[in-house]
C-alpha positions in Angstrom: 3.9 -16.6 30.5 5.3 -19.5 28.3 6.0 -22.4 28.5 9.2 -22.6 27.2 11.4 -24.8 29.4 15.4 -24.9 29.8 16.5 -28.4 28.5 18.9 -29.6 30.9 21.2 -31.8 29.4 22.9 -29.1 27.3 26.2 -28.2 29.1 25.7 -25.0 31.4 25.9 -21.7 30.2 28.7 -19.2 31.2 28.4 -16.2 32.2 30.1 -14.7 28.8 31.5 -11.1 28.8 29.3 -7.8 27.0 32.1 -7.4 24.1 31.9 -8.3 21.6 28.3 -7.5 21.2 25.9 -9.7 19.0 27.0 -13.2 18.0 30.4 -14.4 18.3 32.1 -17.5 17.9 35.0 -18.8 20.1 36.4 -22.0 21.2 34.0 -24.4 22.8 30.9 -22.2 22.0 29.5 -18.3 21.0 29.3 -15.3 23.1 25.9 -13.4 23.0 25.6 -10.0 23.7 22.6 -7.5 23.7 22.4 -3.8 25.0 18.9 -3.2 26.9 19.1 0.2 29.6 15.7 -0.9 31.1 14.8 -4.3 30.5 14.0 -6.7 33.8 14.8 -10.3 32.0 16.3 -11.2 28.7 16.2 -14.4 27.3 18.4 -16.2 24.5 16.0 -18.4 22.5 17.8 -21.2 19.6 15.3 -22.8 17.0 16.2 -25.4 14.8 14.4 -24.5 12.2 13.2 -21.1 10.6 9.5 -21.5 10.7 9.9 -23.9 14.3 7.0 -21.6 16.5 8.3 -23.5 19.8 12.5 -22.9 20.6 14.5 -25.9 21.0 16.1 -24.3 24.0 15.5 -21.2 26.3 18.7 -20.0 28.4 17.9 -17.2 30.8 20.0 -14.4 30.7 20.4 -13.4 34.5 20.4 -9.9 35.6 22.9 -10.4 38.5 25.3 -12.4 37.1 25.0 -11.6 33.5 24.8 -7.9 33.0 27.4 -5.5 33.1 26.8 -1.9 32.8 23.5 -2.1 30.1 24.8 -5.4 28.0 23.2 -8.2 29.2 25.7 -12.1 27.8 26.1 -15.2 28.1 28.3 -17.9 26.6 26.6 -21.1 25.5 29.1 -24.1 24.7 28.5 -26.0 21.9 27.1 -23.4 19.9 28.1 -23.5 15.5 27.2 -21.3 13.0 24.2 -21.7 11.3 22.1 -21.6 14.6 19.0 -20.2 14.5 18.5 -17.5 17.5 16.2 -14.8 18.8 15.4 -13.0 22.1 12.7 -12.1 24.6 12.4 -9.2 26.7 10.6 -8.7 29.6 9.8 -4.9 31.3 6.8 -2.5 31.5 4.6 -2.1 29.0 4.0 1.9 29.6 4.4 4.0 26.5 4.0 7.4 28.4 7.4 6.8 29.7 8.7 5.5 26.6 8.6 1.8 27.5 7.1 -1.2 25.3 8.0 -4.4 26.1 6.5 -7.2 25.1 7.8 -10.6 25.5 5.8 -12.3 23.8 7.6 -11.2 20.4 10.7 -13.5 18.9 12.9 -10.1 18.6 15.8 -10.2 15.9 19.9 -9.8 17.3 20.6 -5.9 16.8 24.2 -7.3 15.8 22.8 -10.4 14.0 25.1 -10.7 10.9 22.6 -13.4 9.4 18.9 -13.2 8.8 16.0 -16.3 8.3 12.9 -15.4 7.5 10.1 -18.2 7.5 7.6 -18.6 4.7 4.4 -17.2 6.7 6.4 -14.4 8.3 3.8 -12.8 9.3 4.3 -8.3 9.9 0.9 -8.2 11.6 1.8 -10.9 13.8 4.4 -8.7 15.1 1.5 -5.8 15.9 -0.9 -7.9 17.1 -0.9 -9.4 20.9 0.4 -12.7 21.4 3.4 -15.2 20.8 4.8 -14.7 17.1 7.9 -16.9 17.4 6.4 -18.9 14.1 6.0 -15.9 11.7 8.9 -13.9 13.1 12.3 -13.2 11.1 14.9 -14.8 13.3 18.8 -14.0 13.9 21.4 -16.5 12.9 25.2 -17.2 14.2 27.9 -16.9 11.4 31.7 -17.2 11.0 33.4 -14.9 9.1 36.5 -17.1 9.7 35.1 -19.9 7.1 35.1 -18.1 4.0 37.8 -17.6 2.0 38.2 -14.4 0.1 41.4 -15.0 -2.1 43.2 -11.8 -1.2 40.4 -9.7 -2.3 40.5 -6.4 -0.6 38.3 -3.1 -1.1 39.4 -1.6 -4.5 40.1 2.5 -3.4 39.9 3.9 -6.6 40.0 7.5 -6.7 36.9 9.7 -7.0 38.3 11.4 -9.7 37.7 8.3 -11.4 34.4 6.7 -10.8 31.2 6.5 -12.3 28.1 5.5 -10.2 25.6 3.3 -11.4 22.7 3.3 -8.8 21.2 -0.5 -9.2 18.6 -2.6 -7.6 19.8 -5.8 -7.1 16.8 -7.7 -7.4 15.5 -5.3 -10.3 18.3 -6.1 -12.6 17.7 -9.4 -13.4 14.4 -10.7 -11.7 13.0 -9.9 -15.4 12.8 -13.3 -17.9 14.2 -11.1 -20.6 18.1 -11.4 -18.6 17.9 -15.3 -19.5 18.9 -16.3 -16.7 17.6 -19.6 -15.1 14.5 -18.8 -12.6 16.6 -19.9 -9.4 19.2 -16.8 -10.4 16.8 -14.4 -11.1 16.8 -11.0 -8.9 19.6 -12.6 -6.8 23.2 -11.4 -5.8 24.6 -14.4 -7.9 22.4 -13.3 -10.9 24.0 -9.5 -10.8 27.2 -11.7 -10.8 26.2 -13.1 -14.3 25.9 -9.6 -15.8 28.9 -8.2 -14.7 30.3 -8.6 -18.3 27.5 -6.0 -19.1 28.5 -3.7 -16.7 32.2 -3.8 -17.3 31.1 -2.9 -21.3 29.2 0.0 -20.0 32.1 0.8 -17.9 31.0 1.8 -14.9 33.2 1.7 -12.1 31.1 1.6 -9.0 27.4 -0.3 -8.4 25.8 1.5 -5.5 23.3 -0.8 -4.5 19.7 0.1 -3.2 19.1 -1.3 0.2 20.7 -4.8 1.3 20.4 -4.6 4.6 18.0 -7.3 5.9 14.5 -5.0 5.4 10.4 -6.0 5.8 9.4 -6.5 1.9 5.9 -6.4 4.1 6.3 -2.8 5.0 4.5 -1.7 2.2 0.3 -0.8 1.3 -1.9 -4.3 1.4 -0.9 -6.2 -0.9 1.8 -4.8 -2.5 5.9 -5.2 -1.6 8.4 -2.4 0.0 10.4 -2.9 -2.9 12.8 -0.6 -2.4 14.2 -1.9 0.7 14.2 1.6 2.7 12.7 -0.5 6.0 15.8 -2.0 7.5 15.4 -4.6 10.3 18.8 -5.7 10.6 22.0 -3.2 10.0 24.8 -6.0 9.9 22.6 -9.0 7.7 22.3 -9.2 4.3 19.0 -9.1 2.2 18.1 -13.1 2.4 15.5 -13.0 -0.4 18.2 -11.8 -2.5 20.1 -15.0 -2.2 19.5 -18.1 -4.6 19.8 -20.1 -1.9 17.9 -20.6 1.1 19.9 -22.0 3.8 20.6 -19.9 7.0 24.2 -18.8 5.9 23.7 -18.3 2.0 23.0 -15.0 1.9 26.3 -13.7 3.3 28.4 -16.4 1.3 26.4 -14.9 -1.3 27.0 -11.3 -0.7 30.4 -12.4 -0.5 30.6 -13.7 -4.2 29.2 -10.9 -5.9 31.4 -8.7 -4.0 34.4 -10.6 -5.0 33.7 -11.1 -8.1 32.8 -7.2 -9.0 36.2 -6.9 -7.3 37.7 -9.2 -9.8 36.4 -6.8 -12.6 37.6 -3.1 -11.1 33.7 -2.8 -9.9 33.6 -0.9 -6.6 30.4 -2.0 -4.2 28.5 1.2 -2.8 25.4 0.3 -0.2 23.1 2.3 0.0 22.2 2.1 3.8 19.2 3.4 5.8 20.1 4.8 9.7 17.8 7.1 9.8 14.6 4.6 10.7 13.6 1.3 11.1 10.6 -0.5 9.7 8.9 -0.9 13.3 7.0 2.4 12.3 5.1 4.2 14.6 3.1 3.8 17.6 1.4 1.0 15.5 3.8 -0.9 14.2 5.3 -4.2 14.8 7.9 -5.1 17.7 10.8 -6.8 15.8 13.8 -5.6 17.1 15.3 -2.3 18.9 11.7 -1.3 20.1 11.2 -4.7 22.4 14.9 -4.3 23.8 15.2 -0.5 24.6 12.9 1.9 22.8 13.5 4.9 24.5 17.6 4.4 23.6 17.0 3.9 20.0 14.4 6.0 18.8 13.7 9.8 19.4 10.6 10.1 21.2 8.5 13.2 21.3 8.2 15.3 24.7 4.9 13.0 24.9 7.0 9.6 25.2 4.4 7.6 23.9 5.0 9.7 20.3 7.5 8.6 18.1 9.3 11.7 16.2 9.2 11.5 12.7 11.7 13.0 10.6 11.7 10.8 8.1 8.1 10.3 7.0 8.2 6.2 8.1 6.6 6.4 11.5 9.9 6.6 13.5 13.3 8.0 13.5 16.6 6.1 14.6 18.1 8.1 18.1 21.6 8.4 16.0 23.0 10.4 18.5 22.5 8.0 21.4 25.8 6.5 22.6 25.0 2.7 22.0 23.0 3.7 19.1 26.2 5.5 17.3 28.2 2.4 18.6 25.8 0.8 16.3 26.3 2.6 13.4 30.0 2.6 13.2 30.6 -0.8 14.1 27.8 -1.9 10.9 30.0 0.0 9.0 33.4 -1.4 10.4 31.6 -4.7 10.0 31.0 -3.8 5.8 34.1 -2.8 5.1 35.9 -5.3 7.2 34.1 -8.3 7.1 32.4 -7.8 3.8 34.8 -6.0 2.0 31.9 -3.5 0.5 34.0 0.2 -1.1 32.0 2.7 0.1 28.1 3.9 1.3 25.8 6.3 0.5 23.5 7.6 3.2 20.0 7.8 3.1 18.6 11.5 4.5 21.9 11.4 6.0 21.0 15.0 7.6 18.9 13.3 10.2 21.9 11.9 12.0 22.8 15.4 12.7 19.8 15.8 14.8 20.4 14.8 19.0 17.6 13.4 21.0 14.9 16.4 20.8 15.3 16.5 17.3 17.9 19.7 17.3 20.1 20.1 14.6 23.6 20.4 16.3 26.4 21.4 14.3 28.8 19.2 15.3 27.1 15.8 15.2 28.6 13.0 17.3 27.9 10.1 15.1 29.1 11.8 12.0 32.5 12.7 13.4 33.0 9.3 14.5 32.4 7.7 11.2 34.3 10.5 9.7 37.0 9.4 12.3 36.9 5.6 12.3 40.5 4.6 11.5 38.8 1.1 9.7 37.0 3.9 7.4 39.4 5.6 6.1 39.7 5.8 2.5 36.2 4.4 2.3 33.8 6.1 0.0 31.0 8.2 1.7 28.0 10.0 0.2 25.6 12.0 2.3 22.1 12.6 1.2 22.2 16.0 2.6 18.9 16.5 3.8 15.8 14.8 5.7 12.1 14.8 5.2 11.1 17.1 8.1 13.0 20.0 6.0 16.4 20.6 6.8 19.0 20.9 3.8 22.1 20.6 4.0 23.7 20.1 0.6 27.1 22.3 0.6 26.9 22.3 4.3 27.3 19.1 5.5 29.4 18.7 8.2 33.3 16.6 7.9 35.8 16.4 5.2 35.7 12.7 4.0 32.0 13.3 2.6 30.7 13.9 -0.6 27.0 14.8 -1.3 23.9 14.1 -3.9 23.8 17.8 -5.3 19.9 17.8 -6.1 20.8 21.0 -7.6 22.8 19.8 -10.7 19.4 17.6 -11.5 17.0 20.5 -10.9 18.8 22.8 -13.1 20.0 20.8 -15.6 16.5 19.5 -16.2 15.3 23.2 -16.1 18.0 24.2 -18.7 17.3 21.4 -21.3 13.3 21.3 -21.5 13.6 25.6 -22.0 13.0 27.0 -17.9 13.8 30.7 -18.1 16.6 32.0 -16.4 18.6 28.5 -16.3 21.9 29.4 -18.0 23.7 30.4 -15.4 22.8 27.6 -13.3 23.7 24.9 -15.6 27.0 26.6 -16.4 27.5 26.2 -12.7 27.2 23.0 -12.6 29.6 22.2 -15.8 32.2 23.3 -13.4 31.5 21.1 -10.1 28.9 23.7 -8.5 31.6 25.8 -7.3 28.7 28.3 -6.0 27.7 25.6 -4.0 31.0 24.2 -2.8 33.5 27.0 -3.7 33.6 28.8 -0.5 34.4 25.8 1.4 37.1 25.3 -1.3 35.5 21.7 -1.7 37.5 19.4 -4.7 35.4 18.9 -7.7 34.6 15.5 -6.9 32.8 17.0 -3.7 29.4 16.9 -6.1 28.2 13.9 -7.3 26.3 14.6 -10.1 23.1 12.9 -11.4 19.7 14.1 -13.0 18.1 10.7 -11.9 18.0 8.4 -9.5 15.7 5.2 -8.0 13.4 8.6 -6.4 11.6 10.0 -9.2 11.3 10.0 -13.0 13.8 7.4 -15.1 15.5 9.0 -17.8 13.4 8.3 -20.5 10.4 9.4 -18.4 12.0 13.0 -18.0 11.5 13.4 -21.8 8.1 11.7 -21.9 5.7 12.6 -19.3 5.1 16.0 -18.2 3.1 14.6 -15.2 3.6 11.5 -12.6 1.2 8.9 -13.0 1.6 6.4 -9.8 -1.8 5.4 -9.7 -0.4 1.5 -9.5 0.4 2.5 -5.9 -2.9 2.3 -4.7 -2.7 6.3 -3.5 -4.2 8.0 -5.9 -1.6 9.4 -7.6 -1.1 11.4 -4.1 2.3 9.7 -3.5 5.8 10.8 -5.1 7.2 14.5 -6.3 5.1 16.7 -7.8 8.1 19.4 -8.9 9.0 16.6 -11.7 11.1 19.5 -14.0 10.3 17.4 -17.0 9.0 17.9 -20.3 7.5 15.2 -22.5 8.4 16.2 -26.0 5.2 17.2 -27.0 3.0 13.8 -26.0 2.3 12.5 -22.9 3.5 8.7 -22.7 4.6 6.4 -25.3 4.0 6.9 -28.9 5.6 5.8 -32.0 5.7 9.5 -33.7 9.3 9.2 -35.4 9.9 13.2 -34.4 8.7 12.8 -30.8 11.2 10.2 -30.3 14.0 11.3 -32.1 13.6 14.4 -30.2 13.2 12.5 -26.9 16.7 10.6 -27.4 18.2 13.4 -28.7 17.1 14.8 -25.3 18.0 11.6 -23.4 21.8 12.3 -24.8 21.8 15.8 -23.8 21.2 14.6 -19.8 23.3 12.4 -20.3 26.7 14.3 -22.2 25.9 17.1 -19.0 25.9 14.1 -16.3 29.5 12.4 -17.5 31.3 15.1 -18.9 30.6 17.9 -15.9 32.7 18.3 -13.0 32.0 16.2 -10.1 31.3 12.6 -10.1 28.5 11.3 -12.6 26.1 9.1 -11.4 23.1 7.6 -13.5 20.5 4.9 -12.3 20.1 1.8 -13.8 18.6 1.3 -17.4 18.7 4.9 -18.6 21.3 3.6 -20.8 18.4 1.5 -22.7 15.6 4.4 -21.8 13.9 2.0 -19.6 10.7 3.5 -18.6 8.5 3.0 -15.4 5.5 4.3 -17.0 5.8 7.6 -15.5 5.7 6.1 -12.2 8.0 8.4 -10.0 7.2 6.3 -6.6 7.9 2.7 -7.4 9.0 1.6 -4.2 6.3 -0.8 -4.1 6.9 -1.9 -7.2 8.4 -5.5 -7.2 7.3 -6.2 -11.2 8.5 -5.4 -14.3 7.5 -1.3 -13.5 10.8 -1.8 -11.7 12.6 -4.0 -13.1 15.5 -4.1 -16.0 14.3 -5.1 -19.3 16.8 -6.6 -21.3 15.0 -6.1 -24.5 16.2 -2.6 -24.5 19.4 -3.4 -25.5 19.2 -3.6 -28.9 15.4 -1.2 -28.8 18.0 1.5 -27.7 21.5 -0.1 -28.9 22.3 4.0 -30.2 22.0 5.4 -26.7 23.6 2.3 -24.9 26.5 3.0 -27.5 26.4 6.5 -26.9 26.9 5.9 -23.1 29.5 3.7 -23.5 31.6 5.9 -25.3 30.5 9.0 -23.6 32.4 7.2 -20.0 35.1 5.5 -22.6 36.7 9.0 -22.4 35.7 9.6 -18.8 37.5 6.7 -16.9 40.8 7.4 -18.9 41.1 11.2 -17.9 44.6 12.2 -16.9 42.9 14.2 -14.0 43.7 14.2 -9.9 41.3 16.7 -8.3 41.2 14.9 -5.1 42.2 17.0 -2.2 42.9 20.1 -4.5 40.1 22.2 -2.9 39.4 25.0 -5.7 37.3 28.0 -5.2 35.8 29.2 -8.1 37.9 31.6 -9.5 40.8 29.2 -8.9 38.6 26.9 -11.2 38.2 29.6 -13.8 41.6 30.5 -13.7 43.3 27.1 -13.4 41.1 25.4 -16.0 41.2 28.4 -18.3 37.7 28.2 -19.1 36.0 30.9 -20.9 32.6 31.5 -21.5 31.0 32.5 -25.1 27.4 32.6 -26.4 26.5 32.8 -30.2 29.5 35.7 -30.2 33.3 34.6 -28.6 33.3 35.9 -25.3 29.6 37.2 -25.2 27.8 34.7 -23.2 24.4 36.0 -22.5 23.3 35.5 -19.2 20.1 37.1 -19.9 16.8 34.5 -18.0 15.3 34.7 -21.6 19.0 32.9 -23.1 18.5 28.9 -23.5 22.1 28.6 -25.0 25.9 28.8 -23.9 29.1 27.6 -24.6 32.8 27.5 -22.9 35.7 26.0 -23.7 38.8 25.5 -21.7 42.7 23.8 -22.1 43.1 20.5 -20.5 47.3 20.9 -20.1 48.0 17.5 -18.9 46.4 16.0 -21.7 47.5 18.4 -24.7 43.6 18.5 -25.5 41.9 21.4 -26.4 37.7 21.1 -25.7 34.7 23.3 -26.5 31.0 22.5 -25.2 27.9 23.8 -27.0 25.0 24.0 -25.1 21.7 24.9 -27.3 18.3 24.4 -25.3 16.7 26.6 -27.7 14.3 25.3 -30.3 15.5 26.2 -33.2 19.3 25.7 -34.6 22.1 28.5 -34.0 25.5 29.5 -35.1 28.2 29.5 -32.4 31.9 31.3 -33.3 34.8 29.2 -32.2 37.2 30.6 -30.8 40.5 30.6 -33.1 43.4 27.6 -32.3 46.9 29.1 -31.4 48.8 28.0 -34.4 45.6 29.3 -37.1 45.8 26.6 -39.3 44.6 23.4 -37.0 40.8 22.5 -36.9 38.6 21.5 -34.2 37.3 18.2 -34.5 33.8 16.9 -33.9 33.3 14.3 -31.4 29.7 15.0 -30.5 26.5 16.5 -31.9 23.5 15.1 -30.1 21.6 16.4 -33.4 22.9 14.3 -35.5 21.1 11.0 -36.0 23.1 7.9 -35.1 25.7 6.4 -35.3 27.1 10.0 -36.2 25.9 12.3 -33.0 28.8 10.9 -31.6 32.6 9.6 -32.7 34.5 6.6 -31.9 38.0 7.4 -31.0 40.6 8.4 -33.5 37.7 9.1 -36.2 36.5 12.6 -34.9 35.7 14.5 -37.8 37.0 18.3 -38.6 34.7 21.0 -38.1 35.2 23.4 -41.1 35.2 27.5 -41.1 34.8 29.5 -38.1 31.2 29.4 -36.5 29.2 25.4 -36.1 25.3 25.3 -36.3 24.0 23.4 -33.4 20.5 22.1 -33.9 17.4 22.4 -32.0 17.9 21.2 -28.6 21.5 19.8 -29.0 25.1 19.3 -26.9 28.0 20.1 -29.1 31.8 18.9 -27.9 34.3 20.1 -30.1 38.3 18.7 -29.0 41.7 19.9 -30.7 45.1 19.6 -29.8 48.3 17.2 -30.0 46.6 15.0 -27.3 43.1 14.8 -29.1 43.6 11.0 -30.7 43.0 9.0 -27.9 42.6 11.7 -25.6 40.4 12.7 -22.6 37.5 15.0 -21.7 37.6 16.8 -18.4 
């Protein structure tokens, strides 16, 4: 029991109504609103302050005159935003039927839209028995009517026209190299300062590593879930990305950045978590949805005191539950709404196909009601097309609005460039958009999004300089992370300052890169592989809150030839005269459309052979009068190509790139291409070649 008491001369509670649920502000007061199937008692709990341990005011929620159906409210006059709220609920405590309440843990809003989180928060507290209102994170009431967005709106720019930089926000500028002031570091309103860098690299979407309120304690003793793949909240921003601490910053905050990206053609993709939470398993901490009605949102094995794991975190997120899909769509609504963000990417997105035993059904209720959601429409969605417990779904997912992470363009590009056998084939595949993936669902090209890294894994430059993962910072042994790493490190393992290591390793660093912006299919590349950042070899570094992680802005001018390379590599991409979007191709509509055609060393000989390491194809681009041939040589030692002959015989190809070359001349700025003389081009060792031609070529476009 506590002894909490009701302070009396606050005005009288009403009995409020169960929509809308969370926190809501109306004339005279707020509406609170909670779903619980099987708790006994609920109570509403305000603080004052975010590390208060006693409430300032308890106000029953009472289950005869304040429930209807499974959502127990209230209205409480007086309330403004900025108040500090929790809840306690009351019910058995019997985990063979699925049941574990426990009131004496603060528990967060599902539907708060506004996180605190006091300075001993305390996860433990959370596990252990006993009262933990001091150390708990705590909901807070907001008002989206008070902030004033100037007529921004989500930008809806076409697929056929983004490029994806995967970002951390905290990682991009917590470094001292970004010269920012210490208060801006690693904040949303220090990414704001570097949006002048990002609209020279020209990107045209930031999807964002988790922002969703998450426990940075979720993580090995003494170290930090950097990450932010253990979501507490699903409506709340990420307070400790906020340079300011007050109860509402973080949303104002949010806000800003969002705006302001806005302001400079920047799309905002979150990268959101719904497949778990970070109240683990049978050990971990009550903070939230497992105090008000485990059984609804988790799946529970056929033992009910088991939680099923399907995502390798302890617990897996019931999807498929009404209230819980309710859930999912209405963050969502809420994001696009209320926070204007462009689109989403979703983490093992597969799992939300499972239903409560953990079947895979093939029409998945939750997906076909975010696929459906009028509010969505237009909105940007990526799937993650698979889930730890095995099931893969990339070319299969289900709907028509998604597009997917194709983990196959990053395997077999990798394979092709550090020599794999039997790799031609699939890299040409992926040139065109993985139409043997997405073809016989006549997917667009844009279906694919396209990347050889990402936060999970190797960084760029660590694909061309470690042959092995080395996460022994993680405290695991080197046990955690990928071992199928498909890189090669250039002959030494780690950093060295052997000139023809790293010429070779940049050289290769270009090559991933030319395949990534210039294939079909959205490109997508993660933050500082531009500059070759480096995390040591550490392929894990979700624990990694430290300059493993984080940008270094010395790398700018270390690597100022491959950040120049970039920039003009997606120069050409952006301005492409292109509109695949909802022209589903199969492949030999590609083939034939496109007019590609396939060569190796000899015009129209491309050898197929698993032993070849080299192709080349070149195709018309109409719409743009440009003319475009791509060299591929994996091999390790230089080899001729033929060209194939111009129409008119007398025009030349031009050279835009040769990734042999050493810079500034392995690639062209525009209108200074340089003409490729006689009929057959030596590619060097381990090289991309892109020859252009045509009436469009000054100025023109790659496809």
């Amino acid at each position: 029991m506590h002894d909490e008491t009701v302070l009396k001369e606050h005005p009288a509670p009403a009995t409020g109504c169960s929509y809308p649920i969370g926190a809501t502000l109306a004339p005279g007061g707020a509406n609170f609103s909670v779903f619980s199937r099987s708790a006994a008692k609920i109570d509403l709990l305000f603080f004052d302050r975010v590390d208060d341990g006693r409430p300032s005011r308890v106000i029953p929620i009472d289950p005869a005159a304040n429930r209807t159906y499974h959502y127990w409210h209230v209205f409480v006059p007086g309330v403004e935003a900025g108040q500090i709220y929790g809840f306690r609920a009351y019910g058995p405590f019997e985990p063979a039927w699925g049941l574990r309440f426990d009131p004496s843990k603060l528990l967060l809003d599902p539907y708060g839209r506004a996180t605190v989180v006091p300075k001993n928060y305390s996860r433990d507290a959370a596990r252990r028995q006993g009262d933990n209102a001091a150390t708990a994170m705590k909901s807070v009431v907001t008002d989206p009517r008070a902030y004033d967005w100037e007529g921004d709106v989500p930008l809806k720019r076409p697929w056929s026209r983004t490029i994806i930089y995967e970002m951390h926000v905290r990682g991009f500028t917590a470094d001292p190299s970004s010269g920012l002031p210490e208060s801006k570091r690693g904040t949303y309103a220090g990414l704001v300062e570097k949006i002048p860098y990002l609209r020279q690299l020209g990107v045209t979407a930031v999807e964002l590593l988790p922002v969703f309120q998450f426990d940075a304690q979720d993580a090995p003793a003494g170290r930090t879930n950097y990450w932010g793949y253990s979501p507490v909240s699903f409506f709340a921003p990420h307070q400790a990305y906020s340079s300011r601490q007050e109860p509402l910053a973080a949303v104002d905050e949010f806000r800003d950045m969002v705006k302001a990206l806005h302001r400079n053609g920047i799309e905002v993709i979150l990268d959101v978590v719904f497949n778990h939470t970070a109240e683990g398993g049978n050990d971990g901490p009550t903070q939230c949805f497992r105090g008000l009605d485990n059984p609804a949102y988790y799946l529970l094995c056929e033992d009910r005191s088991q939680y099923a794991n399907f995502t390798g975190t302890g617990n897996t997120l019931n999807a498929n539950h009404p209230a819980v899909r309710r859930m999912i769509v209405d963050s969502l609504r809420y994001w696009v709404s209320e926070m204007h963000v462009d689109g989403f990417r979703f983490d093992l997105a597969s799992i939300l196909a499972r239903d409560s035993s953990g079947a895979v059904l093939s029409n998945p209720p939750v997906l076909w009601d975010i696929e459906s959601e009028p509010v969505l429409a237009g909105t940007k969605m990526i799937a993650e097309a698979w889930d730890a417990a095995g099931l893969y779904q990339v070319g299969t997912f289900v709907g028509d609005s998604w597009k997917e992470w194709n983990d196959r363009f990053r395997d077999d590009v990798r394979d092709f460039f550090r020599g794999e056998n039997d790799s031609v084939g699939r890299v040409a595949d992926r040139l065109l958009g993985s139409p043997s993936i997405y073809g016989r669902k006549e997917r667009e090209l844009e279906e694919s999004i396209n990347f050889v890294t990402c936060h999970d894994g190797f960084t760029l430059n660590d694909v061309v300089s470690y042959n092995y993962k080395h996460n022994e910072e993680n405290g695991e042994d080197n046990r955690d992370g990928r071992e199928d790493n498909r890189s090669w490190n250039c002959g030494f393992e780690g950093p060295t300052d052997d000139p023809v290591i790293e010429s070779l390793r940049n050289r290769q660093a270009k090559n991933f890169l030319t395949a990534v912006l210039l294939s079909g299919g959205v490109p997508m590349f993660v933050m500082g592989d531009e500059v070759r950042r480096s995390q040591r070899g550490n392929n894990n570094a979700y624990c990694q809150d430290n300059d493993t992680s984080w940008f270094d802005w010395n790398l700018l001018s270390k690597h100022a030839d491959v950040l120049r390379f970039v920039k003009l590599l997606i120069g050409r991409r952006v301005l492409r005269d292109v509109d695949h979007e909802r022209r589903r191709l199969s492949l030999s509509q590609v083939l034939h459309e496109q007019k590609h055609a396939w060569h190796g060393v000899k015009l129209n000989q491309p050898d197929w052979s698993p032993r070849s390491h080299s192709v080349a194809i070149s195709g018309a681009l109409k719409a743009e009068g440009v003319l475009v041939h791509f060299i591929l040589n994996a091999y390790w030692e230089p080899l001729d190509f033929e060209l194939p002959l111009l129409e008119n015989g007398t025009e030349n190809w031009w050279r835009w790139i040769d990734t042999s070359l050493d810079p500034p001349h392995e690639i062209c700025e525009w209108n200074t291409e340089l003409p490729v003389l006689g009929t057959t081009y030596r590619a060097g060792a381990r090289s991309v070649v892109v020859l252009i031609a045509g009436d469009g070529m000054n100025g023109g476009h790659i496809d």
